[in-house]
N, C-alpha and C positions, 0 to 999 in steps of 0.2 A: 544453462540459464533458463531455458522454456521449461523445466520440470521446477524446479526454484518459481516461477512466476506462476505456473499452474498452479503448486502445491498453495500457493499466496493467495491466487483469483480464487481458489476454491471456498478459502475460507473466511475470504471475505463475503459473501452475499450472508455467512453467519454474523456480522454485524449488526448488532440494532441501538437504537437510539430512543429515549428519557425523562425533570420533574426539579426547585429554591431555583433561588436567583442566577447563580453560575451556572446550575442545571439546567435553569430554564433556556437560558442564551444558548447554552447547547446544545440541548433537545431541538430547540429552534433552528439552529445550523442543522442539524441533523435532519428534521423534516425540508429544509430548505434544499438540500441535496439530494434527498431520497432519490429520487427521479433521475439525475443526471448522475452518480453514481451508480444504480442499477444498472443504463443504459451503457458504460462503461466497462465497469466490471463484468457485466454478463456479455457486452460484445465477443468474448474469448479471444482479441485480440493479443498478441505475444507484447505489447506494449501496453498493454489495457491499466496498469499500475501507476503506469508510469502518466501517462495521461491523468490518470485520478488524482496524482499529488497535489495539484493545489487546491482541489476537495478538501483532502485529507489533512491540507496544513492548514486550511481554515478550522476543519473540525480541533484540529491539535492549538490551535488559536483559543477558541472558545471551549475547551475542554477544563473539566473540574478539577481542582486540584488532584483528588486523588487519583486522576487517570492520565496526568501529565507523563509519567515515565514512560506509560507504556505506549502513549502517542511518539514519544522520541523515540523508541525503537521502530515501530513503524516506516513512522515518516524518515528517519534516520537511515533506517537500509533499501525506502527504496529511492531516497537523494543519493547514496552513495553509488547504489546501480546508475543512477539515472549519470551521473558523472562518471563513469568511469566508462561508460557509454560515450557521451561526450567527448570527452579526455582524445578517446580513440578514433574521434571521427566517424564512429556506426551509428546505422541507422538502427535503433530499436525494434522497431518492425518489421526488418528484415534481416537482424542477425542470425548465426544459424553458427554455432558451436562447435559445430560437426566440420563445418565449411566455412571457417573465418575468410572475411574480407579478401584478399590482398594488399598487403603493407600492413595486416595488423603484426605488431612483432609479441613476441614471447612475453615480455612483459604486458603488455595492453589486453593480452587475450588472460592471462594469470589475473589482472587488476578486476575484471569482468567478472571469471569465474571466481572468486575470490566473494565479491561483491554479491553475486548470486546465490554463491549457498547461504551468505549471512542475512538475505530477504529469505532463504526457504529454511533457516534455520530452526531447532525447535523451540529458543529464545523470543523468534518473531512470531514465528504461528502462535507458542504459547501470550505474547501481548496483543493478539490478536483475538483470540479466545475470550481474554479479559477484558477487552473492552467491548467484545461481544455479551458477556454477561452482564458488565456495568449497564451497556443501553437498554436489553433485553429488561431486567431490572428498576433500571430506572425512568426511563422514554416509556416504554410499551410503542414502541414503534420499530421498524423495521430501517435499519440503514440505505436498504437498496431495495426497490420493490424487481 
């Protein structure tokens, strides 16, 4: 799960942000955040994603139509970490993959890893990428300073 959230945190600070109407509401989220996602994502904390989510769901809130998909895959795999996390009772910031819990059972740690490869998937890196480009493109601003 920490090499899944790494491979994620990485490439997120590639994020940038935008320019018409829905754009601009965007762009505007986007500059709105810069600063408190930076501070997040670049914590390098093992939960750093996850903390960002409601950053990211606002951005996936005001995001343009055409970048709506790729916000859902995002946002979509790191909710599903974020619950299945939950689900199991762990703590995010100090799971440890190698050394589950006690009382995590077979299932709950499968639901976890399961969860984790599809946030470090090449599905989400690549919606990641894309919305990297779109803001790079369209902002001229930078997601996370």
């Amino acid at each position: 799960m920490r090499r899944a959230l790494a491979a994620a945190a990485l490439v997120l600070p590639l994020l940038a942000g935008c320019g018409g109407d829905q754009q601009d509401a965007y762009c505007g989220a986007v500059k709105d955040h810069q600063q408190e996602l930076g501070d997040l994502v670049g914590s390098g904390a093992p939960d750093a994603l996850l903390k960002a989510l409601p950053v990211f769901r606002d951005l996936q809130a005001e995001a343009p139509d055409d970048i709506t998909d790729e916000w859902q895959q995002v946002v979509g795999r790191i909710s599903a970490l974020g619950d299945a996390l939950d689900d199991a009772g762990v703590n995010p910031a100090t799971y440890d993959r190698d050394h589950p819990p006690s009382g995590l059972t077979a299932e709950q740690k499968a639901r976890i890893d399961a969860a984790a490869k599809e946030l470090g998937s090449g599905t989400t890196l690549r919606a990641l990428q894309d919305l990297d480009q779109h803001a790079r493109d369209v902002c001229h601003t930078a997601l996370t300073l």
